[in-house]
C-alpha positions as CSV (number, residue, x, y, z in Angstrom):
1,X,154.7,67.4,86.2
2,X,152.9,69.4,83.4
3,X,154.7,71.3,80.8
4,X,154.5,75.1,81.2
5,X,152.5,76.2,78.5
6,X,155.3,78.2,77.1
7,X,159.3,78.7,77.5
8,X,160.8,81.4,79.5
9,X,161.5,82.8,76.3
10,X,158.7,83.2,74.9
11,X,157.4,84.8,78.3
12,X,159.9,87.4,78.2
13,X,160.0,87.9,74.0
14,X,155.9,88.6,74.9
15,X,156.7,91.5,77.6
16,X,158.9,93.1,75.9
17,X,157.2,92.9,72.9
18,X,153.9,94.1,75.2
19,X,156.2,96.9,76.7
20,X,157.5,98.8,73.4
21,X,153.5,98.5,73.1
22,X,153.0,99.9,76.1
23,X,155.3,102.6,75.3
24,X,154.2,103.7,72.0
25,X,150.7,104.3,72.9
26,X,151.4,106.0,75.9
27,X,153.8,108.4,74.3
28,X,151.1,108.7,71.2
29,X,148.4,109.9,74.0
30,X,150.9,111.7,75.7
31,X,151.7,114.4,72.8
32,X,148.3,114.1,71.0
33,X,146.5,115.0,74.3
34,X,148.9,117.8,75.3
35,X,148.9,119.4,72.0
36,X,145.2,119.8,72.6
37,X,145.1,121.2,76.3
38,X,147.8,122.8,75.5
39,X,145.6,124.8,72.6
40,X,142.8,124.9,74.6
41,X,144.7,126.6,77.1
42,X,145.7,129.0,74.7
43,X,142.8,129.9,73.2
44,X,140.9,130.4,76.4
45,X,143.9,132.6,77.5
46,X,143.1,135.2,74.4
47,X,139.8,135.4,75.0
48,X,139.7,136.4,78.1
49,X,142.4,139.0,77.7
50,X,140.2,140.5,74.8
51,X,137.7,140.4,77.0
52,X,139.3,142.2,79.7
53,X,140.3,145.0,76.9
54,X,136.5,145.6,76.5
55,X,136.6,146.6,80.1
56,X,133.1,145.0,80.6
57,X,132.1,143.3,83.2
58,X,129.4,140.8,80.9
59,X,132.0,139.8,78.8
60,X,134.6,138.6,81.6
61,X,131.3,136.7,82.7
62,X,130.0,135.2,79.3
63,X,133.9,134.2,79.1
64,X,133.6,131.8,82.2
65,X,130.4,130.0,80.7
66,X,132.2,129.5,77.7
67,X,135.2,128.1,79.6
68,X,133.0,126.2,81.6
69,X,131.7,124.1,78.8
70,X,134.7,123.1,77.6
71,X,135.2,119.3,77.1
72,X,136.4,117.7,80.6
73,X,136.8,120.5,82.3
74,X,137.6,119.8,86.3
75,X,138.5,123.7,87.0
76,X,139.7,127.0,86.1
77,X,140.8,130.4,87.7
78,X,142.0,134.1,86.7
79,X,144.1,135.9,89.5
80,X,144.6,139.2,89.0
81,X,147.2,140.7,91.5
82,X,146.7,137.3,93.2
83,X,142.9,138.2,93.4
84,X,140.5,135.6,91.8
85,X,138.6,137.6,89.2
86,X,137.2,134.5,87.2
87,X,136.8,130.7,88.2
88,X,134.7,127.9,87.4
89,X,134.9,124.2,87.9
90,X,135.2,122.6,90.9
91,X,138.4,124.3,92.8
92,X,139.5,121.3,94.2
93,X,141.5,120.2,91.6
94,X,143.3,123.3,91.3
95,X,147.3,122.3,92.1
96,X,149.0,123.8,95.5
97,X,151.7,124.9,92.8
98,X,152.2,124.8,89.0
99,X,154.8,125.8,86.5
100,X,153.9,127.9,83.5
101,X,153.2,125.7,80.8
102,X,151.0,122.0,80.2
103,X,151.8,119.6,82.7
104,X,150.4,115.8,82.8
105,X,148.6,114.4,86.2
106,X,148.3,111.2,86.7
107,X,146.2,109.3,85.4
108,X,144.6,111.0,83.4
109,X,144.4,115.2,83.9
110,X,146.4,117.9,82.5
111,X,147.6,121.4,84.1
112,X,147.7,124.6,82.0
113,X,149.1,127.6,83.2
114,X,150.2,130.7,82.3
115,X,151.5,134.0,83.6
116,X,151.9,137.6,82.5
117,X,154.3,140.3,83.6
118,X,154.0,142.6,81.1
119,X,152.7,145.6,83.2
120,X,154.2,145.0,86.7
121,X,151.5,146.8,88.7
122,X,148.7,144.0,87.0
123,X,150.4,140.8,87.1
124,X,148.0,138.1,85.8
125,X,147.4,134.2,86.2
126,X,145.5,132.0,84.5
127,X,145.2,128.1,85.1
128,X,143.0,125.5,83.6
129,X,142.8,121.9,84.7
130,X,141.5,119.3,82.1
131,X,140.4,115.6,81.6
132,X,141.6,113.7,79.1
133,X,139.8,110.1,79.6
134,X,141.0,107.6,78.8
135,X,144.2,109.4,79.2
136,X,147.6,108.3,78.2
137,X,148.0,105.4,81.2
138,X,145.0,103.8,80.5
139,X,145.5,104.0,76.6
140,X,149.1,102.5,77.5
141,X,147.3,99.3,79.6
142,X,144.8,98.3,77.0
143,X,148.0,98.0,74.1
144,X,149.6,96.2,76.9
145,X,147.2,93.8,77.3
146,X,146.1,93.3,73.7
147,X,149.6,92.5,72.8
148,X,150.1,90.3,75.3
149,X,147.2,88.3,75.1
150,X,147.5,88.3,70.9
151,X,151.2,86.9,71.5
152,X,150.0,84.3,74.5
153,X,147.3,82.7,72.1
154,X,149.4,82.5,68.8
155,X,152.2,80.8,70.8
156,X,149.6,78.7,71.9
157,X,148.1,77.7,68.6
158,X,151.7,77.1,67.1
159,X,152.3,74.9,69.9
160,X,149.7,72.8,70.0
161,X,148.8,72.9,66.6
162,X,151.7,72.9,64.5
163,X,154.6,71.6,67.1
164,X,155.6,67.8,66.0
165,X,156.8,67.3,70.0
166,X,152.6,67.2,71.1
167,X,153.1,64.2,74.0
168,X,150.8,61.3,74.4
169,X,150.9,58.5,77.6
170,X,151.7,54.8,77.5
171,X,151.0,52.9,80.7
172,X,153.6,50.8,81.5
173,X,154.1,47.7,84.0
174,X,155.6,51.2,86.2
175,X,153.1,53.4,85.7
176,X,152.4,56.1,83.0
177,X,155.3,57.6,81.1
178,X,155.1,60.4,78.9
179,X,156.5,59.2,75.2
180,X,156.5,61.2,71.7
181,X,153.9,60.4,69.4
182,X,156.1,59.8,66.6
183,X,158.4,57.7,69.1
184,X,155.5,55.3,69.5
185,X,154.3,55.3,66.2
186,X,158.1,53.9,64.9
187,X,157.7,51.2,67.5
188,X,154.9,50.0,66.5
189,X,154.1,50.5,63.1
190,X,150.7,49.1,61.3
191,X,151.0,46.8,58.9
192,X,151.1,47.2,55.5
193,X,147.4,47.3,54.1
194,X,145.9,45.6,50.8
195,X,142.3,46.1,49.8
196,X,140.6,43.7,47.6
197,X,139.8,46.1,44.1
198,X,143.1,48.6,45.5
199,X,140.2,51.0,46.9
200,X,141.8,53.8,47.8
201,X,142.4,54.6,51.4
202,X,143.9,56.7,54.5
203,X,145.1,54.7,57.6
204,X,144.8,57.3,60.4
205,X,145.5,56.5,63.7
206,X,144.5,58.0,67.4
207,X,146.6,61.7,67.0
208,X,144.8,62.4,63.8
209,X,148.5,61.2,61.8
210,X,147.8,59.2,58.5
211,X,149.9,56.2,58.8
212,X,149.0,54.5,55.7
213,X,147.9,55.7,52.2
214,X,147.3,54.5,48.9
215,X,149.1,55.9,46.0
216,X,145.3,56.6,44.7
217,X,144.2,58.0,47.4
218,X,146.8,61.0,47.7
219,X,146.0,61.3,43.9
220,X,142.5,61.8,44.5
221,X,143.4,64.5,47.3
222,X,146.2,65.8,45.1
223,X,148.7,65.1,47.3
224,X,152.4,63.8,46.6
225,X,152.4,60.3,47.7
226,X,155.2,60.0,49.9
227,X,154.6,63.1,51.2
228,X,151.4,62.3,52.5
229,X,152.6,59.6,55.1
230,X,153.1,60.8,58.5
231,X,151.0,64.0,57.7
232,X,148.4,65.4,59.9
233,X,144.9,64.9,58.9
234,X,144.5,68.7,59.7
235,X,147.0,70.0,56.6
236,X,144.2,68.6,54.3
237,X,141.8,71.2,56.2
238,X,139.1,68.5,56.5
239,X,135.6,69.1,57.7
240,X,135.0,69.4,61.2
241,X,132.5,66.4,61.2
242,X,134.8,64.2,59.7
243,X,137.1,65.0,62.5
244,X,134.4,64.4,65.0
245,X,133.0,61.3,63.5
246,X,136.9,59.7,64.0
247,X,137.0,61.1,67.4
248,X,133.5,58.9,68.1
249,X,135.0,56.1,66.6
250,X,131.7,55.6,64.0
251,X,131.4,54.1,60.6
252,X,129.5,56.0,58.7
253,X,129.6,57.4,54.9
254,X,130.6,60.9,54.7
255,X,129.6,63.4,51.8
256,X,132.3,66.0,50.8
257,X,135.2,65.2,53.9
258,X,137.4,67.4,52.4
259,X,135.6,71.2,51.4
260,X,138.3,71.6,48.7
261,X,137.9,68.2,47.1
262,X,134.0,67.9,47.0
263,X,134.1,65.3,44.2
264,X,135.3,63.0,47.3
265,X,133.5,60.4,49.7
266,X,134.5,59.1,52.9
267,X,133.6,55.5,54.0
268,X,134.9,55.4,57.7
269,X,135.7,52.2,59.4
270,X,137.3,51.1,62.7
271,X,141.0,49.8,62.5
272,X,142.9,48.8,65.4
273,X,145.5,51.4,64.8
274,X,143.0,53.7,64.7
275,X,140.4,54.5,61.9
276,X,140.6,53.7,58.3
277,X,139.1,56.2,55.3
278,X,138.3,54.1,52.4
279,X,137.4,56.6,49.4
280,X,134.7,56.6,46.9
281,X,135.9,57.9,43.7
282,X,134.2,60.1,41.1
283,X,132.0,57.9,39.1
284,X,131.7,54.9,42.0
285,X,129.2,53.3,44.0
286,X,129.8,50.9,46.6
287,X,128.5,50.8,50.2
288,X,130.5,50.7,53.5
């Protein structure tokens, strides 16, 4: 059976991590977008009652346009008396009932209304109904999902790229039976390597691991010696052909293996624990 690509843990540290995100961009929306209807509101709510003061009928009129054109409008309406004196809009998406005040619909559409009493024989209404796309729910979704899938790939790379527990198969009289890479590698260890002239050289076998290393050869990648051994080829950031010219299995000469060591040249040749990196130091000439 396969691994699960990561722990329960992990899974759950990820949505919650994904829900606080969640909730912080939805409350963020929330308030930024009703502060604004909520001054729209407002604002068209004071014109039109200066506009009624001027007792003209053109200026109720140029006050709907102007209300009209207001950014995602879905509807307005003035009731005097519980007579509709101004609307515009499409009516359908006025609400059955409302509460004075901003009120959110989901997903994405806010309710303002408001109502005055202070003469008793002219009671007035005013409601305006607004879009504010993307809206708080959908701004809420998208942090959701960013998060998530930023946390999903970084536990990835970690895993696969920094964990020492990567698995590798060995068949077996049996069958196949999943064993640690570094299990295997202390089973079987290469044998100790001498070059005729003490050329410098990395032993580096199938997982990319150097197994064997000269003491010149971590001095020309300035690298501690004994820390070199059992390091992965990709802490020395190598170039990407090099990597692919091991992969292929292909002895070749390589110029510049390492971008931060360009004084270096690779000579690759097959090894039966894998490949073998003999280097050419600054001042050398020899042929692989």
């Amino acid at each position: 059976m396969n691994p699960p690509l990561l722990h329960r843990a992990q899974v759950v540290s990820l949505l919650l991590i994904s829900s606080l995100a969640f909730a912080l961009a939805f409350g963020l929306a929330y308030q930024q977008d009703g502060t604004r209807v909520s001054e729209a509101g407002q604002l068209a709510w004071f014109h039109f009652l200066y506009a009624q003061e001027l007792k003209d009928d053109m200026a109720v009129i140029d006050w709907s346009k102007t209300t009209g054109n207001l950014d995602g409008l879905r509807a307005f309406q003035v009731k005097v008396n519980s007579k509709v004196v101004a609307e515009g809009g499409n009516r359908d998406f006025l609400p059955d009932a409302a509460v004075d005040g901003v009120a959110y619909r989901f997903p994405s559409s806010w309710n303002y209304r408001v109502t005055s009493k202070k003469n008793p024989q002219e009671v007035k209404e005013f409601i305006l109904v607004v879009d504010t796309w993307p809206g708080p729910l959908l701004w809420g979704l998208l942090f959701l999902t960013g998060t998530f899938l930023a946390g999903f790939f970084l536990a990835l790379q970690t895993k696969y790229l920094k964990s020492p527990s990567l698995k590798i198969t060995e068949s077996g009289p049996q069958g196949g039976v999943a064993v640690p890479a570094a299990v295997l590698a202390s089973s079987a260890p290469p044998p100790e390597i001498s070059l005729p002239g003490g050329e410098p050289f990395l032993l580096i076998d199938k997982n990319y691991v150097i197994q064997r290393a000269s003491p010149r050869a971590a001095e020309l990648l300035g690298e501690n010696f004994e820390s070199l051994m059992n390091r992965h080829l990709l802490d020395l950031m190598p170039d990407p052909l090099f990597i692919q010219a091991i992969e292929k299995a292909e002895e070749i000469k390589l110029l510049k293996p390492f971008p931060r060591r360009p004084h270096l040249t690779a000579f690759l040749k097959r090894h039966t624990h894998g490949c073998l990196v003999l280097f050419e130091s600054p001042g050398e000439s020899k042929s692989p």
